[in-house]
C-alpha positions in Angstrom: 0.0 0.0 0.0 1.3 2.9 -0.9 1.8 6.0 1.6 2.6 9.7 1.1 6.1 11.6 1.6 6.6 11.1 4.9 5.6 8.5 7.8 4.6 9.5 11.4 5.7 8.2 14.6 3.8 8.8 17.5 4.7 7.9 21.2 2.5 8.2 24.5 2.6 7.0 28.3 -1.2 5.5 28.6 -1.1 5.5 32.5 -3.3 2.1 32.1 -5.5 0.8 30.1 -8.5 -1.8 31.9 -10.5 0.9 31.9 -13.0 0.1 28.7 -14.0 4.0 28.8 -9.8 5.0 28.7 -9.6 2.8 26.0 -12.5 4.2 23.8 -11.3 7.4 24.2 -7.4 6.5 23.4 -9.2 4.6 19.8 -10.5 8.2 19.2 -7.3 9.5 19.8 -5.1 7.4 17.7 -7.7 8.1 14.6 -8.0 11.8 15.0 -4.4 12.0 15.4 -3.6 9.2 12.5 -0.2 8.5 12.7 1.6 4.9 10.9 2.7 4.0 13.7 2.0 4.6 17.7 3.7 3.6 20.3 2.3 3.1 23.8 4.0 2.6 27.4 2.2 1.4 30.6 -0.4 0.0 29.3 -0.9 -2.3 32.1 -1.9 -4.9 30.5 -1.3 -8.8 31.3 -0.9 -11.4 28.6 -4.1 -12.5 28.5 -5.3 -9.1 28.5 -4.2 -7.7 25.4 -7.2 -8.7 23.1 -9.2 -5.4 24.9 -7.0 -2.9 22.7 -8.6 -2.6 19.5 -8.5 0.3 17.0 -10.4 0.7 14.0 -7.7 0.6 10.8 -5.0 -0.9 13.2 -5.0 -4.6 12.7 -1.6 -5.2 13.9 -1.3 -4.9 17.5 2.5 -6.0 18.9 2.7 -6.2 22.7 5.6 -7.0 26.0 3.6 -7.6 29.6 4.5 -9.0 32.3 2.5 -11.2 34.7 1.2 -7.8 37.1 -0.9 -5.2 35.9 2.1 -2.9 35.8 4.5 -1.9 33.1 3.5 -3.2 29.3 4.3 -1.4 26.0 2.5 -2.0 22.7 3.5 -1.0 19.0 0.6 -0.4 16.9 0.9 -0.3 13.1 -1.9 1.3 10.6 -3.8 -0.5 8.3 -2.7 2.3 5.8 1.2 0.7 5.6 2.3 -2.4 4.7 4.8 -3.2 7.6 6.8 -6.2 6.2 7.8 -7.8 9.8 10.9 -9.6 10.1 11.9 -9.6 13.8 10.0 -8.9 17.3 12.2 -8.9 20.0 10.1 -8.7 24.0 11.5 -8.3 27.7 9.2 -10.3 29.7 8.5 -7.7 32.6 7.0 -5.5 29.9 9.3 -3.2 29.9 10.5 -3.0 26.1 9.7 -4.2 22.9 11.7 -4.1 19.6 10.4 -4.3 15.7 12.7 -4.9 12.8 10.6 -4.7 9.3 10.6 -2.6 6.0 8.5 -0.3 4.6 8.6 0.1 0.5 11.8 -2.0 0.8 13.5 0.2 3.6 14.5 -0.9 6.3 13.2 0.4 10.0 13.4 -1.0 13.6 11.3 0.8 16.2 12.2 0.2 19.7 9.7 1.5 22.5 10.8 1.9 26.2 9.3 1.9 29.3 12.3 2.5 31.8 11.3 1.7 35.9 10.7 4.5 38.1 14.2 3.7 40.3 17.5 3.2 38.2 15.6 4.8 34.6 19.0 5.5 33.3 21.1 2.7 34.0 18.2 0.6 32.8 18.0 2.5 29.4 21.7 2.2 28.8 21.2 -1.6 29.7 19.0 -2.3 27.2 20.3 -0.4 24.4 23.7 -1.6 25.5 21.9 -5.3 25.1 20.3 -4.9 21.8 23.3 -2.5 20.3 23.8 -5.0 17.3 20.5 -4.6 16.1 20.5 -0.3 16.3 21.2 1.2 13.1 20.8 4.2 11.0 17.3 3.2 10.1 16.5 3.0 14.2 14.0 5.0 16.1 13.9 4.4 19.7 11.0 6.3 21.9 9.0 6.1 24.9 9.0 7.4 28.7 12.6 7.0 30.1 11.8 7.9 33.2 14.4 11.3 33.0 15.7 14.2 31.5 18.6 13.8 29.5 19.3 17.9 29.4 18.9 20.7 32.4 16.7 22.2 29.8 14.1 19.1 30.2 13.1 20.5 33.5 11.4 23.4 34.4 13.5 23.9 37.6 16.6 23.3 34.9 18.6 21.1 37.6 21.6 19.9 36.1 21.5 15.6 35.4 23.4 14.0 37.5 26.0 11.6 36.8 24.1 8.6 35.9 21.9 10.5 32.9 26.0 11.3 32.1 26.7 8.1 31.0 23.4 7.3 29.3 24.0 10.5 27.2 27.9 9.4 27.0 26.9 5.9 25.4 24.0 7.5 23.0 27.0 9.7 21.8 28.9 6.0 21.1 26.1 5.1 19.3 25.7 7.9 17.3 21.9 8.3 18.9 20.9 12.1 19.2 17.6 13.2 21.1 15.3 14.6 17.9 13.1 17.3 19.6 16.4 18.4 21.8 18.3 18.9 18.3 15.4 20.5 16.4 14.5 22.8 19.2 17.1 23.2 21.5 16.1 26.5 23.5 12.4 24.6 23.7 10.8 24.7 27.2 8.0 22.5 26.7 7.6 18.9 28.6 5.4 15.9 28.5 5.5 15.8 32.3 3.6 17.4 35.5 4.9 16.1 39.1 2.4 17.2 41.9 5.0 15.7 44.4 7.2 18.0 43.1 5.5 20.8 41.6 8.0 20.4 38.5 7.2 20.3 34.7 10.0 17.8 32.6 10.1 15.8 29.4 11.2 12.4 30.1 9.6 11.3 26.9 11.6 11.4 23.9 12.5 9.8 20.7 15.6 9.0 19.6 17.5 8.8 15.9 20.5 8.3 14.7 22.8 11.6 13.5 23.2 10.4 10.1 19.2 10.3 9.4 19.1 14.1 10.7 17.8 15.1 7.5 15.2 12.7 7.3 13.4 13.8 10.1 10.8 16.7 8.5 9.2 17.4 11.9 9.1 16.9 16.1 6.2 17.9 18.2 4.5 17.3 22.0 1.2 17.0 21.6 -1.1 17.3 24.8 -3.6 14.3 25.9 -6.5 14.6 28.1 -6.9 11.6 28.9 -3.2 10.8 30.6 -0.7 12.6 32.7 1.4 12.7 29.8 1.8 14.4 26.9 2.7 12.5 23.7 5.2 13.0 21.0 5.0 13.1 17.3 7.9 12.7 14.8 7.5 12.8 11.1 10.0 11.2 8.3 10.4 11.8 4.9 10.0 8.4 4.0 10.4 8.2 0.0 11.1 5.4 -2.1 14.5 5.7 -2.7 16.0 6.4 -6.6 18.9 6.4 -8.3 19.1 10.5 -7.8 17.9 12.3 -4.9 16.6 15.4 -6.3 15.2 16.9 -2.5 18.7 17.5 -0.6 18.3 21.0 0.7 21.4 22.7 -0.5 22.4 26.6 1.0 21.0 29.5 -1.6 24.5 31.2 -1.5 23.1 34.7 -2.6 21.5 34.9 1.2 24.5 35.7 2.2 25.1 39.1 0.1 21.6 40.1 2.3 23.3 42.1 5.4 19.5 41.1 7.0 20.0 37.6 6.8 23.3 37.6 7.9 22.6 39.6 10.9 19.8 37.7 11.5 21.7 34.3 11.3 24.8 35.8 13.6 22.2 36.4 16.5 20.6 32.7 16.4 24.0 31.1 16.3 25.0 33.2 19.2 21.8 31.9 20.8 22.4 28.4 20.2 25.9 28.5 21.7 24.8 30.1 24.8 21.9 27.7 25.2 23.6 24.7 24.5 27.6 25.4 24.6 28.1 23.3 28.0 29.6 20.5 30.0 26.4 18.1 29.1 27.2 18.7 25.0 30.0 17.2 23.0 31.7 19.3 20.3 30.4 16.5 17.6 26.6 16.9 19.0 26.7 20.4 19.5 27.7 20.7 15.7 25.1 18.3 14.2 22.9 20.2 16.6 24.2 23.4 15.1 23.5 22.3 11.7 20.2 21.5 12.1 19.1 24.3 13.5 20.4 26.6 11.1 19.0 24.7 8.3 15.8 25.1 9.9 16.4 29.0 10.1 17.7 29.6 6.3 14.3 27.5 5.0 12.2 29.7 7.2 14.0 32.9 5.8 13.9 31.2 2.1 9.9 31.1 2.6 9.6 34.3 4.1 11.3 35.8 1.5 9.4 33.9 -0.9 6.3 35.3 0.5 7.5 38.6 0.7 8.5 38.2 -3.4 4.7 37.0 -4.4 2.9 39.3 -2.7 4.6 42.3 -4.4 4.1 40.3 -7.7 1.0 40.0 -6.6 0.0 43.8 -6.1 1.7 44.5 -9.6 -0.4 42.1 -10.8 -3.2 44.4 -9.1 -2.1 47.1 -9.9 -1.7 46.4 -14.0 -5.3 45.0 -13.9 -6.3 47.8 -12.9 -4.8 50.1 -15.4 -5.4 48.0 -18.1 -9.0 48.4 -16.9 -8.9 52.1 -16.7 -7.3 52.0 -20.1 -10.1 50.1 -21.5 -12.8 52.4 -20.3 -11.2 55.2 -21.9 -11.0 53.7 -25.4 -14.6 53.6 -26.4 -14.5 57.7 -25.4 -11.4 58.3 -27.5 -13.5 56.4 -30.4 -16.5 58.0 -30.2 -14.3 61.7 -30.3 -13.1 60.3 -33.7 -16.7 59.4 -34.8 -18.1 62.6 -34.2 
């Protein structure tokens, strides 16, 4: 089946789901929000209880429980792709699940986490440590790790302590970047409320690998009622490939002869740098990170541009109309003068 330009990803912390109403109203959810593929932590599920999820247009239903009603993460895949499974990889305490397939003939692998409440980083860097020979460049890894992997991830901005460290120290190994982190760095949104702690974070997140950077079209937290969590969405550009890629963005030198732009571009790379030039980013990440978000800034001054371009074409346009009209009411006088 074939699907449009891009595929979208999206992952959410349930908080349970026995609850028949919780479930109806997560169904709605997934439809309205109609992602390919949506990934769910705590659903809290047993093994014999994973028969109550069921979504209109999502046939294929992939879950990890354990034998409590605790834990439990579920991949679901739309009816609108045709997700060519070759590998499913479970923990059995529920905790993770793993996908290898392809889609149009590419490969992907989705891994979805849910790390415990006590140890969340160690345990994440256990299990990607564990299934390292099956991450590549087509992986995308999401879910609730239990912690902030930046100060910025917290609304108090306390700085991660030495444990989060490592886990960032071994996603740097594995050439693993945090998406919405690199895409927005000076964000301060979160996908998490603590009333013990009267604290916002985003301990949520989806992970990539650096060399697919400019695949990814689009990162978002979108808000859910119906959880304390918030979910997130990520969308690829997910063309077949060919023997000529004819969509790599490529830098319009003649931007740079505009003193506006290049003003304008000085001040948000000196806002990067002071935003994310610390101790908790390394010179390679902070570069990719760089990249991308100047990338993002020349396309939104291309467009602007663009915009600014058509709508003066637009009131010349106007404005010719016009005086073609005007001239074509004075003809018929300038006739008649002759006549008479």
């Amino acid at each position: 089946m074939a699907i449009g330009t891009y595929i979208s990803i999206i992952t959410l912390n349930v908080n349970g789901l026995n609850a028949p109403t919780k479930r109806h109203r997560l169904a709605e959810w997934i439809q309205k929000q109609d992602p390919y593929i949506c990934c769910l932590q705590e659903t809290h599920f047993r093994p014999k209880d994973t028969y109550r999820l069921k979504v209109r247009g999502w046939k294929n239903i992939f879950h990890a429980n354990g034998k409590q009603k605790k834990a439990g993460v579920a991949i679901l895949i739309s009816d609108k792709i045709d997700l060519k499974i070759k590998k499913i990889t479970r923990d059995k305490e529920g905790h993770y699940i793993m996908i290898k397939g392809s889609i149009q003939e590419e490969d992907i692998t989705i891994v979805n986490i849910y790390a415990p409440n006590i140890g969340a980083p160690q345990y994440i860097r256990q299990t990607l440590t564990d299934i390292k020979g099956e991450i590549d460049s087509n992986t995308i890894i999401v879910g609730d790790f239990n912690t902030p992997l930046t100060p910025m991830d917290r609304s108090s901005k306390q700085k991660i302590n030495k444990e989060t460290q490592v886990l960032n120290d071994t996603l740097d190994e594995m050439d693993l970047i945090d998406i919405f982190r690199t895409f927005h760095p000076n964000a301060e949104e979160y996908t998490f409320f603590s009333s013990a702690h009267g604290t916002f974070s985003r301990i949520d997140h989806i992970l990539g690998h650096k060399s697919n950077l400019s695949k990814f079209k689009k990162i978002e937290i979108i808000s859910s009622i119906f959880s304390d969590h918030n979910a997130m969405r990520l969308d690829i550009n997910y063309k077949k490939k060919t023997v000529r890629n004819t969509n790599t963005w490529r830098l319009n030198n003649t931007f740079l002869n505009n003193q506006q732009v290049t003003e304008e571009i000085k001040r948000e790379i000196k806002k990067f740098l002071e935003t994310n030039d610390n101790e908790n980013m390394t010179t390679q990440n902070l570069w990719d990170a760089a990249k991308a978000v100047l990338r993002g800034k020349f396309i939104a001054i291309q467009s602007y541009l663009k915009k600014q371009e058509k709508h003066r074409i637009d009131n010349l346009t106007l404005h010719l109309k016009q005086l073609e009209k005007e001239e074509q009411q004075k003809t018929p006088k300038l006739v008649e003068g002759k006549k008479s």
